[in-house]
C-alpha positions as a LaTeX table, in Angstrom:
\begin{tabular}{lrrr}
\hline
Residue & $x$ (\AA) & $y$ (\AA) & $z$ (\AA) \\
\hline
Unk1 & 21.67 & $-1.68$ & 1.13 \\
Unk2 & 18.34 & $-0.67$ & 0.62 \\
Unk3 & 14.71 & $-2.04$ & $-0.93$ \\
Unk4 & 14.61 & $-1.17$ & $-4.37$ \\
Unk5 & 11.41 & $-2.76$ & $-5.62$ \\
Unk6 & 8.40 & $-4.93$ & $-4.64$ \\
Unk7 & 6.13 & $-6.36$ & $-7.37$ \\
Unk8 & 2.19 & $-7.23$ & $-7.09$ \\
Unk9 & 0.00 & $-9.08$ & $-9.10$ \\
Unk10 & $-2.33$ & $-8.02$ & $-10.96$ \\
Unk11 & $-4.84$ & $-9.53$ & $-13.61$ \\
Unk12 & $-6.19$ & $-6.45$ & $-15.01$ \\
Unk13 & $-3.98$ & $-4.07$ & $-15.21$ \\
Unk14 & $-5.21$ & $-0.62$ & $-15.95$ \\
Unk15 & $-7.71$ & $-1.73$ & $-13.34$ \\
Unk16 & $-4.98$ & $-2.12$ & $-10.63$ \\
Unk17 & $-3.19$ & 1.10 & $-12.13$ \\
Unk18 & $-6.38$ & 3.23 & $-11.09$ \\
Unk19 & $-6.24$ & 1.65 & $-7.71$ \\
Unk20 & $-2.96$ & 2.44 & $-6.50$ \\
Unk21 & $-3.20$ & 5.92 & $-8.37$ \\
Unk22 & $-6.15$ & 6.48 & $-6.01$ \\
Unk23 & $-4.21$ & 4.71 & $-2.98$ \\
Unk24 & $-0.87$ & 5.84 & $-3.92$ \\
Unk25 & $-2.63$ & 9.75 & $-4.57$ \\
Unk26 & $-0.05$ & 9.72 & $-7.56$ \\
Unk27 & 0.30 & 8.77 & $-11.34$ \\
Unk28 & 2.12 & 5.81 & $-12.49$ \\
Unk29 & 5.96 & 7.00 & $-13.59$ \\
Unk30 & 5.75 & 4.18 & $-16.09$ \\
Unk31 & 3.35 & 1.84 & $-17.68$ \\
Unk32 & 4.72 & $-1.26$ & $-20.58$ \\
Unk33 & 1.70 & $-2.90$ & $-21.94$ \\
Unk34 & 3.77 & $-5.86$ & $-23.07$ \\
Unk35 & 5.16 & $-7.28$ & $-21.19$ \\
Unk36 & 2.42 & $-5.78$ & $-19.01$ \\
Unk37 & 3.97 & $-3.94$ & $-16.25$ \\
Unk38 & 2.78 & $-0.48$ & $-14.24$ \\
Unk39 & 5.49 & 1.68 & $-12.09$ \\
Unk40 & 5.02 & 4.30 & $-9.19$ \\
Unk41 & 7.76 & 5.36 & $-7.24$ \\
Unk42 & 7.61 & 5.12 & $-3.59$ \\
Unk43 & 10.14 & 7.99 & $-2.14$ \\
Unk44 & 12.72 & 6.11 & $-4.30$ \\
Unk45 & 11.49 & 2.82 & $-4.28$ \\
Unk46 & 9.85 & 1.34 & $-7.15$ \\
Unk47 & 6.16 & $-0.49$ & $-6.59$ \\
Unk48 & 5.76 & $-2.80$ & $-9.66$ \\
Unk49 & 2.65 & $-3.84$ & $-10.65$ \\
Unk50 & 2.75 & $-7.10$ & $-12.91$ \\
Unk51 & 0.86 & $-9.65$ & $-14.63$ \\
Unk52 & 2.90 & $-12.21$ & $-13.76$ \\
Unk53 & 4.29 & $-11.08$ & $-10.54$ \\
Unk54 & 3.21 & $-13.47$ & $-7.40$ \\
Unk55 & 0.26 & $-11.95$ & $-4.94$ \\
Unk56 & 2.30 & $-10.66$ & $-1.90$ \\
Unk57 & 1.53 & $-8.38$ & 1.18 \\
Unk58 & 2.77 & $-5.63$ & 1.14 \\
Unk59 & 2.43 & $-2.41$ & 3.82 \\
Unk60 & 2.27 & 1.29 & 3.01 \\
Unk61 & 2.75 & 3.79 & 5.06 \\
Unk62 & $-0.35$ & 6.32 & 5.27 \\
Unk63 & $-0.63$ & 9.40 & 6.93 \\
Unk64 & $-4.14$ & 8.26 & 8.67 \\
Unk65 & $-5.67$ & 5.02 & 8.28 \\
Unk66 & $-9.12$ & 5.60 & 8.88 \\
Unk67 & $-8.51$ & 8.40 & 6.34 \\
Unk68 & $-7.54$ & 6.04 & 3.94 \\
Unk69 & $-10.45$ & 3.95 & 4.17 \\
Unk70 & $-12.93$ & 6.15 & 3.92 \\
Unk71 & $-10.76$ & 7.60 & 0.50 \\
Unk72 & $-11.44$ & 3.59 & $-0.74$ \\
Unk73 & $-15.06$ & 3.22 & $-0.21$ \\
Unk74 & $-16.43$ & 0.94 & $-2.89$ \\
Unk75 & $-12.91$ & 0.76 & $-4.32$ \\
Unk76 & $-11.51$ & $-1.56$ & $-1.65$ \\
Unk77 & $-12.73$ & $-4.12$ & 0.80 \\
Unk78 & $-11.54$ & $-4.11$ & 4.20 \\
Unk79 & $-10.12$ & $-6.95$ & 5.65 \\
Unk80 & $-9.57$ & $-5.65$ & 9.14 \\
Unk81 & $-10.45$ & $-2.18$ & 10.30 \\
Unk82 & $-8.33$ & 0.28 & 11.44 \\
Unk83 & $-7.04$ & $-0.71$ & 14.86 \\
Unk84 & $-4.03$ & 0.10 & 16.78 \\
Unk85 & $-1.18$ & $-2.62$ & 17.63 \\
Unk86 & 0.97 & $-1.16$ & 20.15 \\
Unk87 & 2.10 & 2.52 & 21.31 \\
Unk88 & 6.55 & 2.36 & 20.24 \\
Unk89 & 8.16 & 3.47 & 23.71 \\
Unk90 & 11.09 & 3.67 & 22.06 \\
Unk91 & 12.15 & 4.09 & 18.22 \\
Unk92 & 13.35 & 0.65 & 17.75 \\
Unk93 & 11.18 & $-0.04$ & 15.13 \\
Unk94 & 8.71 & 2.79 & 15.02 \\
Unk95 & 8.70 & 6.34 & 16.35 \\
Unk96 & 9.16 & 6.90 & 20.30 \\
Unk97 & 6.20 & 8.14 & 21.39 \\
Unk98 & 3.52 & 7.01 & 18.65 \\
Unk99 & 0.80 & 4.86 & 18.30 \\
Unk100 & 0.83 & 2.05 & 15.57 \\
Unk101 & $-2.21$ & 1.40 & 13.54 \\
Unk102 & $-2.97$ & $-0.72$ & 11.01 \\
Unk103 & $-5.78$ & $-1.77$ & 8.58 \\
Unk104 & $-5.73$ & $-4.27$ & 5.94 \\
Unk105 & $-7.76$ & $-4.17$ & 3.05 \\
Unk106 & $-8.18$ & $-5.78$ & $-0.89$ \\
Unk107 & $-7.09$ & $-4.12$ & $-3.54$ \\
Unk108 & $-8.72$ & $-4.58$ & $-6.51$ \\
Unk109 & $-6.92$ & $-8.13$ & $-7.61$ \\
Unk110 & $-7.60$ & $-9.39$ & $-4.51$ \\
Unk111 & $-4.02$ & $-8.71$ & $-3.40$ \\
Unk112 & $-3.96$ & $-7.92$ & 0.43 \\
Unk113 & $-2.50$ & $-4.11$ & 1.54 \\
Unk114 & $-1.15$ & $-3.55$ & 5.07 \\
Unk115 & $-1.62$ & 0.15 & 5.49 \\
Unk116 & 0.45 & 1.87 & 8.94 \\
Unk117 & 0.11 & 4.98 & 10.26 \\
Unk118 & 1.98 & 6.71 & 13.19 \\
Unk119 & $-0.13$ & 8.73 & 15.69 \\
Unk120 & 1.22 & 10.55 & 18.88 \\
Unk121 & 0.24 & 8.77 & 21.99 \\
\hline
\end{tabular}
């Protein structure tokens, strides 16, 4: 079994569709004005952005957080800056041998985006 899809709100949608294009660095691989739904596709996984889809938090994996952020300015707030939240000794849930860090910032419906990057200790 594996994730298949993961839906965020938005109100405006062409406005979120030029967010995550910007975030994503990728097109949308479908867009339905009614009902009012935007897809990318995530490595095979489907990010669905939708009118009336519930606000959730999601977390993307980045190549470099502070990167990221500074790729946003004035298109995202930050909620918390990049920071790291512990080095994996072991790959049980990240990569032996790597720092974790993580920012969170608001996209641009307010939604909040966990964004993880893997650095070598």
């Amino acid at each position: 079994m594996r994730l298949a899809q993961v839906a965020q709100r938005a109100e405006d949608l062409q406005r979120a569709a030029d967010f995550y294009t910007v975030l994503l660095e990728t097109t949308p691989s479908a867009t339905f004005d009614l009902p009012g739904l935007v897809f990318f596709d995530l490595e095979g996984m489907r990010l669905l952005i939708d009118r009336n889809a519930p606000s959730s938090l999601i977390y993307l994996h980045v190549h470099n957080v502070h990167e990221t952020i500074d790729r946003l300015a004035g298109l995202a707030d930050v909620v918390s800056p990049p920071h790291m939240i512990f080095a994996h000794k072991d790959d049980t849930i990240g990569p032996a041998g790597h720092e974790e860090w993580q920012a969170f910032i608001s996209d641009s419906e307010g939604n909040t985006v966990g964004l993880i990057a893997f650095q070598s200790a």
